[in-house]
C-alpha positions in Angstrom: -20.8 39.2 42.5 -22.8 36.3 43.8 -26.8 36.5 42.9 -29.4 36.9 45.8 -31.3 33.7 46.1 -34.9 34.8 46.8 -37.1 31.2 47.5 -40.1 31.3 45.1 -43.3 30.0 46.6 -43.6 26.0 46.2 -45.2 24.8 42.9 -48.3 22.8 43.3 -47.4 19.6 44.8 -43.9 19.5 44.4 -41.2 20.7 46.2 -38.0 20.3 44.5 -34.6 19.7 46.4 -33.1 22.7 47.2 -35.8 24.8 46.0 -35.4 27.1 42.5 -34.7 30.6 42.3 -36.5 33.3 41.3 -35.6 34.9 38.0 -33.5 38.6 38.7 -31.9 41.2 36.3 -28.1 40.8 35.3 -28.7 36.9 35.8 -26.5 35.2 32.9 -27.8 32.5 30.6 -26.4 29.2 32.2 -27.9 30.3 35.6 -31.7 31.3 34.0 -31.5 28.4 32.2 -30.5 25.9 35.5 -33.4 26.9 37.1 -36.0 26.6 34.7 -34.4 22.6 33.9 -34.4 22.0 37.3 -37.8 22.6 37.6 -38.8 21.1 34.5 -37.0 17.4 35.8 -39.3 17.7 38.9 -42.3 18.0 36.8 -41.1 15.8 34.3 -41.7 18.0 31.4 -39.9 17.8 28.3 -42.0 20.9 25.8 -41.2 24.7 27.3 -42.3 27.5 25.8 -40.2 30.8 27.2 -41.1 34.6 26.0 -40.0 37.9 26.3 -42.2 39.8 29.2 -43.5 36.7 29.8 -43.6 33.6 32.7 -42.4 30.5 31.3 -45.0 27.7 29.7 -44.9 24.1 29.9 -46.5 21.3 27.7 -48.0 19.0 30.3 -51.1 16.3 29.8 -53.2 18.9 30.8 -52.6 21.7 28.2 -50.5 24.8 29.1 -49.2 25.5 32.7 -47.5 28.5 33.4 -44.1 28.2 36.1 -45.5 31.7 38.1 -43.2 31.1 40.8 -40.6 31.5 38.6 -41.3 35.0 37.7 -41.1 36.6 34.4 -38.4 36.4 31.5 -37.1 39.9 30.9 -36.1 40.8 27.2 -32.6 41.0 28.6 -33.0 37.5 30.2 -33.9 35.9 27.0 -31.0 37.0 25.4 -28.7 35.9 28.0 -30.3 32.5 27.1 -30.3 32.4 23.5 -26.6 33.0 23.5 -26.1 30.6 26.4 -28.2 28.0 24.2 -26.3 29.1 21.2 -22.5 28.5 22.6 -23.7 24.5 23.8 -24.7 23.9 20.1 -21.7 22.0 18.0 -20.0 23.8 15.4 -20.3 22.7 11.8 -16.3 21.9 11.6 -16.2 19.9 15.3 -12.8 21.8 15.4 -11.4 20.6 12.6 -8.6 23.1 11.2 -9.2 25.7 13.7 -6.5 27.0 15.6 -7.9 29.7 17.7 -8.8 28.8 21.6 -11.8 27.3 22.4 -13.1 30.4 23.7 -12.5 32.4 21.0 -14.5 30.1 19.2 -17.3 30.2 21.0 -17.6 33.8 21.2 -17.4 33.7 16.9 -20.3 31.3 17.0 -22.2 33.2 19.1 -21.3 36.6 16.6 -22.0 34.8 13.6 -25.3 33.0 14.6 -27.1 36.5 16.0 -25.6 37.6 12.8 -27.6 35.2 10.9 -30.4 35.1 13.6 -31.1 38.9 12.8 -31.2 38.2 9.2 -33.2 35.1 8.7 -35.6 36.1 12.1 -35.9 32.2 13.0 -33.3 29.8 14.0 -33.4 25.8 14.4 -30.9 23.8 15.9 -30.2 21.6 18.5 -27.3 21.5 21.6 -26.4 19.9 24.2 -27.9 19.6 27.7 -27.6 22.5 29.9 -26.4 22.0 33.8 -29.2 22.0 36.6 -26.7 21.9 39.2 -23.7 22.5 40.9 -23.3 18.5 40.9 -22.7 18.6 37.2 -26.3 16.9 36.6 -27.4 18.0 32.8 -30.5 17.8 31.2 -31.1 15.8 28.1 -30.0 17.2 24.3 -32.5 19.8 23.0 -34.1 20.7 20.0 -34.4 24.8 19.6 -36.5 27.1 18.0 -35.6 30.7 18.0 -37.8 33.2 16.9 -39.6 37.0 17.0 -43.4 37.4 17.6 -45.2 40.4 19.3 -44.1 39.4 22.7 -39.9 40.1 21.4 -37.9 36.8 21.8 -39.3 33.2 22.0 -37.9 30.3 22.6 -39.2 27.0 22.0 -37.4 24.1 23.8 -37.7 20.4 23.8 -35.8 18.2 25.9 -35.0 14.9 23.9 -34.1 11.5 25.1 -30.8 9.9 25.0 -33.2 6.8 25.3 -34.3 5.0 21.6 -37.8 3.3 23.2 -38.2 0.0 21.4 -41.5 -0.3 19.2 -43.7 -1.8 21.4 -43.9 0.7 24.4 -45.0 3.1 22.2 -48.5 1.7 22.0 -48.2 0.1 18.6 -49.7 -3.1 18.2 -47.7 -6.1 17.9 -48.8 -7.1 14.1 -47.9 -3.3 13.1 -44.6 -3.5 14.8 -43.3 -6.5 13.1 -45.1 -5.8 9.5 -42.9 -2.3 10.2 -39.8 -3.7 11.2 -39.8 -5.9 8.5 -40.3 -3.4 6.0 -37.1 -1.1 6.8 -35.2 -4.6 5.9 -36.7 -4.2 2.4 -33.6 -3.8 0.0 -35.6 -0.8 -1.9 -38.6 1.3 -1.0 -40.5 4.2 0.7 -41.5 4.2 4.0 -43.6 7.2 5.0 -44.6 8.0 8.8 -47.0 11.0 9.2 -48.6 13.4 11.2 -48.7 17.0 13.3 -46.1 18.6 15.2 -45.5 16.1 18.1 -47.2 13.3 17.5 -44.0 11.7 18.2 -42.9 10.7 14.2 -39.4 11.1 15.2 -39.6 8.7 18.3 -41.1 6.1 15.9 -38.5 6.4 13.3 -36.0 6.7 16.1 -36.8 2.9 17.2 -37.1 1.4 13.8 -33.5 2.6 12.9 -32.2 1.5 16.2 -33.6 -1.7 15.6 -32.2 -2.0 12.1 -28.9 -0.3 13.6 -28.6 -3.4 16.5 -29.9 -6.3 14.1 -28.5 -5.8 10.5 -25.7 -4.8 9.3 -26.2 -1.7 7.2 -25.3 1.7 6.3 -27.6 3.8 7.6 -27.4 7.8 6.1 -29.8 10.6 8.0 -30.4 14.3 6.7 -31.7 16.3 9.8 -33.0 19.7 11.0 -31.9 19.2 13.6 -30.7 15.8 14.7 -33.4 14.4 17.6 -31.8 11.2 18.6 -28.0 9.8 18.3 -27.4 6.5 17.6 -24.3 5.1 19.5 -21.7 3.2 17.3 -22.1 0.0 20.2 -25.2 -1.6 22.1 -25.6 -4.1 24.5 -24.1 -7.8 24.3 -27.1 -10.1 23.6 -24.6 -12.6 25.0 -23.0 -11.5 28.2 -25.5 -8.8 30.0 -23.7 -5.5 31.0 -20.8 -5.6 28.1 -21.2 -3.4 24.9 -20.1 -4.6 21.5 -19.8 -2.8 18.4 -23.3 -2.3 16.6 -23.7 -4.1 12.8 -24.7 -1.1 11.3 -22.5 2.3 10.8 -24.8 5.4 11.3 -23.9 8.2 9.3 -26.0 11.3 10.8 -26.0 15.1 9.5 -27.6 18.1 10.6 -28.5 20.9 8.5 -26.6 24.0 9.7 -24.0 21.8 11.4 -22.6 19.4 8.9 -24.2 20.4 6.0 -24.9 24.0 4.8 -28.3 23.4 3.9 -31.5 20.6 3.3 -30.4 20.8 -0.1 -27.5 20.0 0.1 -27.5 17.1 2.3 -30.3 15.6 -0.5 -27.8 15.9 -3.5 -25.1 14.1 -1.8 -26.8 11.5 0.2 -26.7 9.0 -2.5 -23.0 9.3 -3.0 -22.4 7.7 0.5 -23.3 4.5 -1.1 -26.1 4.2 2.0 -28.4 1.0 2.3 -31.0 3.1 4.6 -31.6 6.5 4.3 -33.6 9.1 6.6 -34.8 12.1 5.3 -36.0 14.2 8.5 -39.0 15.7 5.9 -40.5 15.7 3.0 -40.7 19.4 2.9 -41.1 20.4 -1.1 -41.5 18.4 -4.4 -37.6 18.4 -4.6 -37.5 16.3 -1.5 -40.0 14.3 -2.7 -38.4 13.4 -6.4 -35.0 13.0 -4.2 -36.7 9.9 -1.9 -39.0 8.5 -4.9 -35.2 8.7 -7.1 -33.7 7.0 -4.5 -36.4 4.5 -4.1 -36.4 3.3 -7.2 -32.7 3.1 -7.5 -32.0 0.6 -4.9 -32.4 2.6 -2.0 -34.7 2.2 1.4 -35.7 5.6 2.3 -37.5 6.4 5.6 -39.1 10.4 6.2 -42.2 12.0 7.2 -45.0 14.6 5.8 -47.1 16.6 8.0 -50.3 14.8 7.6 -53.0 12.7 8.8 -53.9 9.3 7.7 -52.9 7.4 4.5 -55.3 9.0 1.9 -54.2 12.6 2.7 -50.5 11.8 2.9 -51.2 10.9 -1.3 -53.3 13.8 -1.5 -50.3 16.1 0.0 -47.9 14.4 -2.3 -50.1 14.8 -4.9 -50.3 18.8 -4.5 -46.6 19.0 -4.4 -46.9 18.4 -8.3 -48.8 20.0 -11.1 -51.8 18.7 -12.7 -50.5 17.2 -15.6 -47.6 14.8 -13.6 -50.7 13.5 -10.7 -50.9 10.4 -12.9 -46.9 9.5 -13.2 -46.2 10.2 -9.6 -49.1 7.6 -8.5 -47.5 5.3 -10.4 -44.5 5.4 -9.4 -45.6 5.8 -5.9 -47.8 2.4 -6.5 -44.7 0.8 -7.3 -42.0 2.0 -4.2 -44.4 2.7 -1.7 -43.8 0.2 1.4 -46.4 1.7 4.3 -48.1 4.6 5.3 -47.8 4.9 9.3 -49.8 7.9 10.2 -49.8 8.6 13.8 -51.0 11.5 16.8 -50.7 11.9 20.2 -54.5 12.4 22.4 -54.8 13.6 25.7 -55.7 9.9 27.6 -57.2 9.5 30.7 -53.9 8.5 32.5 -51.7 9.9 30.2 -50.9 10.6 26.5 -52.0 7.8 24.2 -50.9 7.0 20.9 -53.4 6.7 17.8 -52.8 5.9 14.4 -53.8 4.6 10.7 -51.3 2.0 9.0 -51.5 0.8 5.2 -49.4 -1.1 3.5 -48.6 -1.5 -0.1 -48.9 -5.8 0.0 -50.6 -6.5 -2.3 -52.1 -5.5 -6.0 -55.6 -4.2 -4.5 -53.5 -1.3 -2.6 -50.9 -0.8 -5.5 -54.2 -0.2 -8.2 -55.9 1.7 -5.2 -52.8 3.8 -5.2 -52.5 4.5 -8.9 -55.7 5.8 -9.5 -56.3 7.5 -6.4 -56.8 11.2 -8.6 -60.0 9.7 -9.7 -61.1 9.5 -6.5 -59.9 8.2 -2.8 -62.9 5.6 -2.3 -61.3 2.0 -3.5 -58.1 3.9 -1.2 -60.4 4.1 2.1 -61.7 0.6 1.6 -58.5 -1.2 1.3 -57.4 0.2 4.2 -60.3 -1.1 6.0 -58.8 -4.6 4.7 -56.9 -7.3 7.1 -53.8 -6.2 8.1 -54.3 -2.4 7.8 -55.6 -0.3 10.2 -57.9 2.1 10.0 -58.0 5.6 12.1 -61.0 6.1 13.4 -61.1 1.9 14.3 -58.4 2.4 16.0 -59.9 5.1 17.9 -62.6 3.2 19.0 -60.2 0.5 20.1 -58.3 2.8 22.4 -61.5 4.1 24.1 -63.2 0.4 24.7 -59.6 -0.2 26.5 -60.9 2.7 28.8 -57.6 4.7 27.3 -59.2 7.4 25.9 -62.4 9.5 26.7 -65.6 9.2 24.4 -65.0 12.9 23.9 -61.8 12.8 22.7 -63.1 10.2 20.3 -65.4 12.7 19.0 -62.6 15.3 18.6 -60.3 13.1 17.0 -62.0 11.1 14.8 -61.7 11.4 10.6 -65.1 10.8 10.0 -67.2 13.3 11.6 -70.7 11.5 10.6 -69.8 8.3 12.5 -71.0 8.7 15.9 -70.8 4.8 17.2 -68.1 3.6 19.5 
C-alpha cells in the first residue's frame, strides 16, 4: 500500500526538488531515511542527530537546527531506521563461505546485531549510503552511532566523503603541510594528531595517507572503528589527464566489528602484516599506546590520534595512561620516536568553519630534552614550541582573527591561555 505524500511547509530558504515528505506511522526505514538525506543534501549537512519522540537535529555553522517540517521520529520510526541502517552495513565475512541467499543473510545480520545491540546498549559502525531517490542517487558512506538515552533510541549520523581533500585546503599552512608530509615518509616513528570530537583529525590523516598512498610505494595497515575514508587501489595518471593507474602503495584497511572482532585484536596482529605505515584510528588505553610506541621503535611509522588539545597535554594524557613509577621511561622513549604533535579544532568562522591548530615537532635536541623531562614540569615544553618552525595555539589564533577569519570573541573562547587578552 503506497504512503500518502503530505507536502511539509518549505524549510527556510530552500526548496528542494520535489519537495520532502512528512514523516507517517508504518513508514519503513529506507523511506524515513530518503527523506531526511534528501533534505540534508539541500542543506548541505553532513552531522544529524535523530531521537525517539523527537524532530530531527542537524550540525550546521550556526549550532543546532531542528528539520520541524519534517515532523517527529516515532519510537517505531527509529527502529525501522536502525535496522534499515543495520542491513547496508558489510558483513564481517564479505560473503565468504556462506551459502545461504543474500536475504537470508541480511535478515541474520540484522537478528544478531539487535541481539548484540540490546546487550552492549551502544553500537558503532559504518554502511553504506542510503538512496534519496527513485533515480538511484545515494548519499555518501556513514559513520553510526547507535545508542539509549532518556529520549529511547538515538542515532547519531555522519555523512563522510568519498573525497580525500589534499592538505592544503584544509587551512594548514604551507610550511606545516610539507614538514607533515615529510614526516609520514620517515622509515620509523610516531606521528600523533589531536583533538575533540570533530575537529576533523580523521580528514587530516585521511590526506596524509592519500598522499603517501599516490607518491610512495608502501604498505600502508589501518585498525579502525569504524573505517571513515576508503582509499582506492588506483588514482589519477600524472601523465595523461582522465586515465587511472594503479596506486604505489597497497592499503590494507580493517574495521573493528567487520574484519576484526575487536580493537585488540586488530593491535596484536598488525605487525604481522609486515606494514611500512600503520594507522591506529586511537589511542584509546595504555595497551594501545605500548602497541604504537612497540611498533615505533621496531621499525615501524605509526600514525593515530588522542582526544586532546595542544602538544603539552597530549604528553600529559599519555603520561596518565601509566603509573607514577614508569612517567620517566615512557618520556624517554617518547623523546626518542616521537615525530610531531599536530593538534587541531574546528571554530565557528565568520564565513564558515575555520581550522586552528598547535604543531611541534621533535627536530631537534631542545624538543627531545623538553620532552624527556616534561614530569618535572611543562615550561622548557611551552617554550620550544614557541620556537621557529612550530606553532603555537593561541598564535595561531590570533593569526586567523587578523585574517578577519575568525571573531575576536571566538578568540577569547578558544584560546589556551586565558590571561592573554592581546590580539
Amino acid at each position: 500500500m503506497p504512503f500518502p505524500i503530505i507536502e511539509p511547509p518549505p524549510l527556510p530558504g530552500h526548496t528542494p526538488a520535489g519537495g520532502p515528505t512528512r514523516f507517517a506511522p508504518g513508514m519503513p526505514g529506507k523511506i524515513l531515511l530518503g527523506i531526511i538525506f534528501r533534505v540534508c543534501r539541500e542543506l548541505r549537512v553532513s552531522d544529524i542527530q535523530m531521537r525517539a519522540s523527537r524532530p530531527v537535529y542537524i550540525h550546521t555553522n550556526k549550532g543546532m537546527e531542528k528539520l520541524e517540517a519534517l515532523g517527529i521520529l516515532s519510537p517505531a520510526n527509529m527502529d525501522e531506521i536502525l535496522k534499515e541502517l543495520i542491513s547496508t552495513r558489510e558483513s564481517g565475512s564479505h560473503g565468504f563461505g556462506q551459502e545461504d541467499s543474500l536475504e537470508q543473510r541480511v535478515d541474520e545480520k540484522i537478528r544478531l546485531a539487535i541481539a548484540d545491540f540490546s546487550e552492549r546498549r551502544v553500537s558503532d559502525f559504518s554502511c553504506d549510503g542510503v538512496l534519496m531517490g527513485d533515480n538511484g542517487e545515494r548519499s555518501g558512506r556513514l559513520r553510526i552511532q547507535a545508542h539509549l538515552s532518556s529520549s529511547g533510541l538515538g542515532i547519531t549520523c555522519r555523512i563522510l566523503n568519498d573525497y580525500i581533500p589534499e592538505l592544503e585546503s584544509l587551512g594548514i599552512d604551507p610550511d606545516t603541510t610539507a614538514t607533515l608530509r615529510h614526516g609520514v615518509l620517515k622509515r620509523a616513528g610516531l606521528c600523533l594528531v589531536t583533538g575533540p570530537t570533530g575537529s576533523g583529525k580523521s580528514t587530516t590523516l585521511a590526506s596524509l595517507i592519500d598522499w603517501a598512498r599516490r607518491n610512495h610505494p608502501k604498505h600502508i595497515v589501518t585498525v579502525e572503528d569504524p573505517i571513515e575514508y576508503q582509499y582506492p587501489d588506483d588514482m589519477d595518471d600524472p601523465d595523461y589527464p582522465g586515465h587511472r593507474i594503479p596506486s604505489p602503495s597497497i592499503v590494507t584497511q580493517q574495521e573493528v566489528g567487520r574484519d576484526l572482532h575487536s580493537y585488540r585484536q586488530g593491535l596484536k596482529d598488525v605487525l604481522r602484516k609486515a606494514p611500512h605505515i600503520i594507522l591506529l584510528g586511537e589511542i584509546r588505553d595504555r595497551e594501545a599506546m605500548e602497541t604504537c610506541m612497540e611498533a615505533a621503535q621496531t621499525g615501524h611509522l605509526v600514525l593515530s590520534t588522542l582526544h586532546t588539545t595542544g602538544a603539552v597535554k597530549t604528553i600529559g594524557r599519555i603520561l596518565e595512561l601509566y603509573p607514577r613509577e614508569s612517567h620517566s621511561s615512557v618520556l624517554s622513549r617518547l623523546a626518542e620516536i616521537l615525530i610531531f604533535i599536530h593538534s587541531q579544532g574546528l571554530l565557528n568562522g565568520i564565513q564558515r568553519r575555520v581550522l586552528t591548530y598547535e604543531f611541534l615537532q621533535n627536530n631537534d635536541d631542545a624538543v627531545a630534552s623538553a620532552i624527556a623531562n616534561y614530569d618535572g614540569g611543562a615550561r622548557s615544553l611551552e617554550d620550544v614550541i614557541r620556537r621557529a618552525g612550530n606553532i603555537e595555539w593561541d598564535n595561531n589564533l590570533k593569526r586567523l582573527v587578523q585574517q578577519g577569519l575568525i571573531t575576536p570573541e571566538a578568540f577569547i573562547n578558544a584560546r589556551m591561555n586565558k590571561n592573554d587578552d592581546e590580539i
